[in-house]
C-alpha positions as CSV (number, residue, x, y, z in Angstrom):
1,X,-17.4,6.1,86.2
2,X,-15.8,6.6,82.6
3,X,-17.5,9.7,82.1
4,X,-17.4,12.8,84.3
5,X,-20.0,14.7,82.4
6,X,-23.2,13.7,80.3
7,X,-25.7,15.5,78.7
8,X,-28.2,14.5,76.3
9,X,-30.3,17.2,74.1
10,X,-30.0,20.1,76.3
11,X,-32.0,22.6,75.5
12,X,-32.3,25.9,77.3
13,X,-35.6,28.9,76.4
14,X,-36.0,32.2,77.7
15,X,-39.1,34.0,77.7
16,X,-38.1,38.0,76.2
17,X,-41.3,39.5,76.2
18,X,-43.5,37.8,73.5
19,X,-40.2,36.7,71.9
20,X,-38.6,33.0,73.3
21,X,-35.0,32.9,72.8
22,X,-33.3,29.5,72.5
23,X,-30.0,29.7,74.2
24,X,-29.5,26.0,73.8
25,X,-30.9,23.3,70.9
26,X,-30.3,19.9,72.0
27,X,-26.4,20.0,73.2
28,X,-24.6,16.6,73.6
29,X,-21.2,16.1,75.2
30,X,-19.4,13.3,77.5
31,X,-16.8,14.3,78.8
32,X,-14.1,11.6,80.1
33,X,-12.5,11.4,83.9
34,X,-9.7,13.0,83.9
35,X,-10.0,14.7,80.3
36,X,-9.2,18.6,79.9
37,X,-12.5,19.1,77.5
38,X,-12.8,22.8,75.6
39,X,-15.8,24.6,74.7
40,X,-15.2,27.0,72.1
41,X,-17.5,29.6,70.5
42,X,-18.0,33.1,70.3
43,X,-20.0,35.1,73.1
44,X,-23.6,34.5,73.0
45,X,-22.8,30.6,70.9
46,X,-24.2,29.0,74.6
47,X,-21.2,27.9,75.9
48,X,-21.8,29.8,79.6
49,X,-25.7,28.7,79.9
50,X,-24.5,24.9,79.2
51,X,-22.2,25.4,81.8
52,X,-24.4,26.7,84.4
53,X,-26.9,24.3,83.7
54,X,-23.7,21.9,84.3
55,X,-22.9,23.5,87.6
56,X,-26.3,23.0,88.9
57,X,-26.9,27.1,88.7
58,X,-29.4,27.0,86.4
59,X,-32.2,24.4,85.1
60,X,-32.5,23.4,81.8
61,X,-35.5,23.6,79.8
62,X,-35.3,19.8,78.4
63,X,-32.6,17.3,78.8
64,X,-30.4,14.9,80.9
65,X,-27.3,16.1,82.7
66,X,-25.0,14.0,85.0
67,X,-22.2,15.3,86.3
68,X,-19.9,12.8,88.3
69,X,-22.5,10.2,87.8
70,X,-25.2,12.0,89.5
71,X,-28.1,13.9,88.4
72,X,-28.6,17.5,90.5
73,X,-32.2,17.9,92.0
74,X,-32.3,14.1,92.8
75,X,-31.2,14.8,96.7
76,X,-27.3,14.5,96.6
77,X,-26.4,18.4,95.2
78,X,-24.3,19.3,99.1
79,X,-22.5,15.9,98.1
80,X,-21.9,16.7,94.7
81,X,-20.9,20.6,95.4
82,X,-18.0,19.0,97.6
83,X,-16.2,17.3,94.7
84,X,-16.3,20.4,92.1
85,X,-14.7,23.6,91.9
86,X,-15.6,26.4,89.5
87,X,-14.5,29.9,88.1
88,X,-16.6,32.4,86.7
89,X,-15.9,34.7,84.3
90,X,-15.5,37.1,86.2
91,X,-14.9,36.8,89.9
92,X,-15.2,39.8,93.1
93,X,-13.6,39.2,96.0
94,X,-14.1,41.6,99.5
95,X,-11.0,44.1,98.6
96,X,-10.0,44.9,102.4
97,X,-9.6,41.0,102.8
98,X,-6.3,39.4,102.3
99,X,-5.4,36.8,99.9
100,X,-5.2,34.2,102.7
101,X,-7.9,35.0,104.0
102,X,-10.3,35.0,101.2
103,X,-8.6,31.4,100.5
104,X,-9.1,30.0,104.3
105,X,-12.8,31.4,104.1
106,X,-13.5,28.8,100.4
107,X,-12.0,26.0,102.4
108,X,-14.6,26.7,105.1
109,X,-16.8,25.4,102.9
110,X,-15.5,22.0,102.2
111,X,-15.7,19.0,104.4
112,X,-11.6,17.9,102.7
113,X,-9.4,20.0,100.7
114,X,-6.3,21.5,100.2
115,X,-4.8,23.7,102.7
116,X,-4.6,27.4,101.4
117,X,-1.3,27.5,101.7
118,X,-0.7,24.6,98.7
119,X,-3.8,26.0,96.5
120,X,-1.3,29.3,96.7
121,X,1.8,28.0,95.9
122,X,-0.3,26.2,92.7
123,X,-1.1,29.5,91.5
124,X,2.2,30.9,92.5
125,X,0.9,33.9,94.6
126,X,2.5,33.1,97.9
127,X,4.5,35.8,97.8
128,X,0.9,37.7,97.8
129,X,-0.8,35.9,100.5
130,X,-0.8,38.7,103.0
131,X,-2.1,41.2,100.6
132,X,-5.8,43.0,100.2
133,X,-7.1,41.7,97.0
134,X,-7.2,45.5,95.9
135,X,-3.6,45.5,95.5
136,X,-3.8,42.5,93.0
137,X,-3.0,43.2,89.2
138,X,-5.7,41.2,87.0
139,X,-4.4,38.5,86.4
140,X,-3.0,37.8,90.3
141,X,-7.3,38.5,90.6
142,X,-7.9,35.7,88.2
143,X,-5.3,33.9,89.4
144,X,-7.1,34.0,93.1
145,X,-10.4,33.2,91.4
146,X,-8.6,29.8,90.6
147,X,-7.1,28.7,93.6
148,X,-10.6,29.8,95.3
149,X,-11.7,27.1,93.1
150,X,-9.1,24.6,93.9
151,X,-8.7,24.1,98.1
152,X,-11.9,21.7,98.2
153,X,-9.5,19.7,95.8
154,X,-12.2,18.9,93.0
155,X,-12.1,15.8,90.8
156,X,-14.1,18.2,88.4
157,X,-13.1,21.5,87.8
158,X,-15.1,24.2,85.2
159,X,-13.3,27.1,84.0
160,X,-15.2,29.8,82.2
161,X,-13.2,31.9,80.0
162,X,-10.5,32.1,82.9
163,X,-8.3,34.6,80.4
164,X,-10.3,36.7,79.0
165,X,-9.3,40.2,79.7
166,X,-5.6,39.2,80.7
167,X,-2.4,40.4,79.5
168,X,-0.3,37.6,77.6
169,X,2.1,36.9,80.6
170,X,-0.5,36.5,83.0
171,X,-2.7,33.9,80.4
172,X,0.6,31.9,80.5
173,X,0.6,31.7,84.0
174,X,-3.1,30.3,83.9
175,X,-2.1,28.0,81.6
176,X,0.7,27.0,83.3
177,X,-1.7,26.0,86.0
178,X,-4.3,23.8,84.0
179,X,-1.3,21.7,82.7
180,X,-0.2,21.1,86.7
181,X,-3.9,20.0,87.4
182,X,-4.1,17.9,83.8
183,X,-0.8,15.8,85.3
184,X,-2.7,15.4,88.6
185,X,-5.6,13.7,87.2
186,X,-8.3,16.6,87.7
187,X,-11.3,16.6,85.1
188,X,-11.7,20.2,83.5
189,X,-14.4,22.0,81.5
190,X,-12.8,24.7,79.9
191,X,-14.8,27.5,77.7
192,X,-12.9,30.3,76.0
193,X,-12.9,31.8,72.4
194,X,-9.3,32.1,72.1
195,X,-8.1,29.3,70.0
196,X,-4.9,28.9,70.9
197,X,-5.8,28.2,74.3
198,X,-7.9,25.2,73.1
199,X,-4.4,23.7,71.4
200,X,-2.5,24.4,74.2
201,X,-4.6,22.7,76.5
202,X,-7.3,20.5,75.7
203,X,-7.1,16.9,74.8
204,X,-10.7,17.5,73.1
205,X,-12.8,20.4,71.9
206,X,-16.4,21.1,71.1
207,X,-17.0,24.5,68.7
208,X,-20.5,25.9,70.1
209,X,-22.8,28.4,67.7
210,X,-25.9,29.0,68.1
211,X,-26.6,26.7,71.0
212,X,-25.5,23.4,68.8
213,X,-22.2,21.4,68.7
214,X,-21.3,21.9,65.3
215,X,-18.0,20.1,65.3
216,X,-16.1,17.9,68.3
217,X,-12.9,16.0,68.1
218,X,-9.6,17.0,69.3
219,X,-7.8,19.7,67.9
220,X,-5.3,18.2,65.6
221,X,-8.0,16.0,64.1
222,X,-10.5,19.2,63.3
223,X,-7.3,20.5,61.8
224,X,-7.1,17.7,59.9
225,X,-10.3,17.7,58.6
226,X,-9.4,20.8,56.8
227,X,-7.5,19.1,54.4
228,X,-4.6,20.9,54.3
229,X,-2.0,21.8,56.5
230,X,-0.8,25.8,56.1
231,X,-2.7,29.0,54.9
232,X,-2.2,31.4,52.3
233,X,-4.0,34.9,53.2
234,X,-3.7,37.2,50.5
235,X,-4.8,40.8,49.2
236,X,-5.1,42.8,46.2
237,X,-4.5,46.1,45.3
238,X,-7.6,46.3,43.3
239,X,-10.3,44.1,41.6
240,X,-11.5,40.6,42.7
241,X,-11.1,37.0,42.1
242,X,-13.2,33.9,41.3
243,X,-13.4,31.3,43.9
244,X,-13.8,28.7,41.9
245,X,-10.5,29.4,39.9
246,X,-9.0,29.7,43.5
247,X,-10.3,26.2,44.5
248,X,-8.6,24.7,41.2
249,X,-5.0,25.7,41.8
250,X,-2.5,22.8,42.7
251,X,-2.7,21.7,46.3
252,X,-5.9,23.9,47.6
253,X,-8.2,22.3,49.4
254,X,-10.9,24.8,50.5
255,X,-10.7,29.0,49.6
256,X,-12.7,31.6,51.1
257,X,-13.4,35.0,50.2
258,X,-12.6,37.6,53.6
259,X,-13.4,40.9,53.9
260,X,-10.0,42.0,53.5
261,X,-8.8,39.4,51.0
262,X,-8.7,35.6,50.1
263,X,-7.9,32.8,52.3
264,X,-6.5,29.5,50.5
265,X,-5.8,26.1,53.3
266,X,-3.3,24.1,51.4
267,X,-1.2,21.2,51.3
268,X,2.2,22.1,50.2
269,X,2.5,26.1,50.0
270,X,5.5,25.8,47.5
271,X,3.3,24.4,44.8
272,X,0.3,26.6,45.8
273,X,1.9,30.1,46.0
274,X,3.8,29.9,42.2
275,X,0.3,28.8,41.1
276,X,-1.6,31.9,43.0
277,X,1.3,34.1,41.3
278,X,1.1,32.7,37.6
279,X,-3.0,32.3,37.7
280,X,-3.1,36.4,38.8
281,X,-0.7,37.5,36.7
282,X,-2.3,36.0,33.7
283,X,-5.4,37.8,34.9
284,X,-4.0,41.2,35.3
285,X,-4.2,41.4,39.2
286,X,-1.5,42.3,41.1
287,X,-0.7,41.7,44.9
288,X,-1.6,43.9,47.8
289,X,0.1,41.4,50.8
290,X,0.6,37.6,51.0
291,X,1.2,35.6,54.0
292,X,1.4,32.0,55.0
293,X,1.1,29.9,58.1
294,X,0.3,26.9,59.8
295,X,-3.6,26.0,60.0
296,X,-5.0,26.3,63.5
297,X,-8.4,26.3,65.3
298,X,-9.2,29.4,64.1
299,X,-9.4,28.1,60.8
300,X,-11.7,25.7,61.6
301,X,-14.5,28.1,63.1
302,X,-14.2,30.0,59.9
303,X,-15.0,27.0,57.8
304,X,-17.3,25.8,60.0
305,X,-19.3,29.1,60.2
306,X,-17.9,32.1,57.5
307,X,-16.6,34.1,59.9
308,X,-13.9,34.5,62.5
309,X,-14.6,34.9,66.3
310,X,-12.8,38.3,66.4
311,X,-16.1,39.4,63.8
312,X,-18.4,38.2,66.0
């Protein structure tokens, strides 16, 4: 099986009223065994209704889906529920239940597994194990959620937005937990909107918006694609600026007009900012801020789309 995941032109409608809303509009993606694969996209872009359809919680509309080389519906879903685990985004466990036993009661369900002890210590809560799940913090919650998903010991393992909400200690702590499972050969179909997560993690990346792929390839190569390798964001204290002189300085690639200022991707910042500085003083405009840094997945969604996923 050299692909744990394949779907062709998935398309997804609902019925609002007299309106038909198009959640999905023909999605492709294969996935590889053993592959951490990122869906990224802001809320609404699709990325949880592909993955339910993926899950076998919901039906698509149109298209072909197998997952683990089988197709759900076609007699074999108990069989194919055994060998995944999954996370929602957001999880509720009984709250006068204790950690254990919330974790023995998922392993009831599964014919092999882990024992709940070792899905514990993956997560590092065993020092929690005999505590009520009200007592958790959030991210010891989320943190549950995940080993809940991980004592049927899944060769494919889907994570929706497993951070969101979560403080940055505890989202390092997930993370920590994705790489242990990456080294151990699991499959895993990440979606989140925080970029960063996507470089940490994944070895390839989808960007989702409005229910199409609009870019895939792994992260360093969509960074690539950008044609330079830092940013410039800058502000003025008054007035505005062509972006077509912006696009002529020496070493920018692509420059976009923000709402709170310009943003230049460029190849080699020390020829770039004296430019930016000579061309606006010759113009009579004078600086507000300027910053630079490395290019980054974020930087991608906004040239892909004109906009950032913290606008949307």
């Amino acid at each position: 099986m050299s692909h744990a995941i394949f779907c062709r032109q998935l398309f997804k409608t609902y019925a609002n009223g007299k309106k038909r809303v198009e959640a999905l509009r023909g999605i492709d993606l294969k996935i590889s065994a053993g592959q951490c694969f990122g869906l990224l996209g802001p809320n609404g872009a699709g990325k949880t209704t592909t993955v339910e359809i993926l899950e076998g919680l919901l039906e698509p509309t149109s298209g072909e889906v197998e997952v683990l080389g089988e197709k759900w519906g076609a007699g074999r879903d108990a069989q194919l529920r055994q060998s995944i685990g999954l996370t929602l985004q957001e999880s509720r466990f009984q709250d006068k239940l204790s950690v254990l036993e919330i974790l023995r009661l998922f392993r009831s369900f599964y014919q092999r597994g882990r024992p709940p002890e070792e899905a514990l210590a993956l997560v590092s809560l065993e020092e929690k194990a005999n505590a009520w799940v009200r007592e958790l913090s959030g991210g010891q919650r989320q943190r549950l959620a995940l080993a809940s998903a991980l004592v049927g010991d899944p060769e494919l393992l889907f994570l929706d937005e497993p951070t969101t909400g979560l403080d940055p200690q505890a989202r390092r702590q997930v993370w920590d937990v994705v790489t242990r499972l990456k080294k151990q050969g699991t499959t895993i179909l990440l979606t989140t909107h925080y970029m960063d997560e996507a470089e940490k993690l994944c070895e390839t990346v989808a960007v989702i918006d409005h229910g199409k792929v609009i870019a895939e390839d792994s992260p360093r190569q969509l960074i690539a694609q950008l044609g330079g390798e830092h940013v410039i964001e800058f502000s003025l204290q008054e007035g505005l600026v062509p972006l077509q002189s912006l696009n002529q300085l020496d070493t920018v690639s692509k420059a976009l007009e923000e709402s709170d200022g310009y943003l230049l991707t460029v190849g080699q910042p020390h020829l770039a900012i004296p430019a930016l500085l000579e061309f606006l003083a010759a113009d009579g405009k004078r600086l507000q801020s300027l910053t630079t840094r490395h290019v980054n997945l974020e930087d991608v969604f906004v040239s892909l789309t004109g906009r950032h996923l913290r606008d949307v």
